[in-house]
N, C-alpha and C positions, 0 to 999 in steps of 0.2 A: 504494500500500500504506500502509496508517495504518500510525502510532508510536504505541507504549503505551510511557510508564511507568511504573515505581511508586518513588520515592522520596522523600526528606524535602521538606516542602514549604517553599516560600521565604517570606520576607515579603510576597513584592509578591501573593502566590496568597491569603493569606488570607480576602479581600473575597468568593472564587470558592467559598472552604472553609465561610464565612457561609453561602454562598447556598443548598448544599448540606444546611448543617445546618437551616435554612429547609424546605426545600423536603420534606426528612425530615417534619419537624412537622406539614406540610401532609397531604401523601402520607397520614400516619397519620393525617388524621380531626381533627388540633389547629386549633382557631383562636387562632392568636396573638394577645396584647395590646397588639401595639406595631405598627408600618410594616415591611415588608421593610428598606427604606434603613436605618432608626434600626438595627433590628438588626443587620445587616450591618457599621454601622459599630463600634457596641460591641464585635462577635462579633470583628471584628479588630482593634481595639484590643486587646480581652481578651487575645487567641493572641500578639500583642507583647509583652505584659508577662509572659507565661507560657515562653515558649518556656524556660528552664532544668527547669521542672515539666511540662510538656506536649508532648509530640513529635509533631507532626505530619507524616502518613506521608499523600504523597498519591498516586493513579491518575491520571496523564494521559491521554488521547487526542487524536493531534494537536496536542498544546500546552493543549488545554482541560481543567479538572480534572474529571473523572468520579467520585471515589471518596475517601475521605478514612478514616484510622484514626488516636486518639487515643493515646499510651503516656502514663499518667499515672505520672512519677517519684512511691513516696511513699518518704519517709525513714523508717527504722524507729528504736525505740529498740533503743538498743545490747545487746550479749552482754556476757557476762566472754570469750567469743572472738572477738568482731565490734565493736568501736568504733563503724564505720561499715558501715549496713546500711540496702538498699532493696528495695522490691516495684516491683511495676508492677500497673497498671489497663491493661487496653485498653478503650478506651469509643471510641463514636459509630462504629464503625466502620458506613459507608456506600457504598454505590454506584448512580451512579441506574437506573434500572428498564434502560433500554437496553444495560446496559455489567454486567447481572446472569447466570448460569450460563454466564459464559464463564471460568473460574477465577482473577478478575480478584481477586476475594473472596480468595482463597486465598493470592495474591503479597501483599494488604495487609497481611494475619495475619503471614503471612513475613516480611517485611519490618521489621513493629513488634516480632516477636522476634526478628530478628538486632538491634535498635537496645536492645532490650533487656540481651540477650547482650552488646553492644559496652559497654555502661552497665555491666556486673555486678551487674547485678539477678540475685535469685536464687530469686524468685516474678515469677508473673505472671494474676492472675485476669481475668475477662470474665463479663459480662450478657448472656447471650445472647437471644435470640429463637428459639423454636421451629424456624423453619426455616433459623437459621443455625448451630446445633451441628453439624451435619456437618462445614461448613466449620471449625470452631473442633478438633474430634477428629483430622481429619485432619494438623492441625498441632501435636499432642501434648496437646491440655489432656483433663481427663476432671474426672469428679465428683470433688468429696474430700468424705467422712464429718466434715471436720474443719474445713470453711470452712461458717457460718455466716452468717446476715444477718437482719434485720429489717427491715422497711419501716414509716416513720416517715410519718406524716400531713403533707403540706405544708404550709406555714405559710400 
């Protein structure tokens, strides 16, 4: 019988979490500018220096990582009632093709919003992809009238 789980991922995983993020870029059609390896290595250096700003939530199976979701802490400016105030981001959330409509999706989302919830964070938005709103609604989020965004040409 396999072991799944879905919990915060460690440092030694992030090289696994690269490869994933990789393999996304592929998947969709990207040709990357760089080696797998150089990225891979950057990708987890990067998650090293981030982990206070970035919480990485991952899917195992069997001990290998299948799936990966990003909580991006941001700091808000303050209230006259809140000193201290944060949102969250959920970005990159992923799972590879194999390890997909098994409600694998669904414990990631979970999972990045109880670490949310445990943070007291008191927003939490997400980009979604067409075919993943379902999974993103059934875990509470919906449209707001009142969140905005612009898409800005790359550099």
């Amino acid at each position: 019988m396999e072991t799944v789980e879905v919990r915060p991922a460690r440092p030694e995983e992030f090289a696994a979490v690269a490869g994933l993020r990789w393999r996304w870029e592929v998947e969709a059609g990207e040709t990357p500018q760089t080696t797998e390896s150089a990225f891979v290595e950057g990708f987890a250096a990067w998650a090293r220096q981030h982990v206070d700003t970035h919480r990485c939530i991952v899917a195992t199976r069997d001990g290998s990582v299948v799936g990966m979701a990003w909580l991006a802490v941001v700091t808000r400016t303050p209230t006259p009632d809140a000193m201290v105030r944060a949102t969250g981001d959920l970005q990159s959330v992923y799972l590879i093709p194999e390890a997909r409509d098994g409600g694998l999706g669904g414990r990631l989302v979970a999972a990045a919003l109880a670490e949310a919830r445990a943070l007291g964070l008191y927003k939490v938005t997400v980009q979604s992809t067409t075919r993943a709103v379902p999974v993103y609604a059934r875990n509470g989020f919906a449209a707001s009238p009142k969140l905005l965004q612009i898409e800005l040409p790359r550099p």
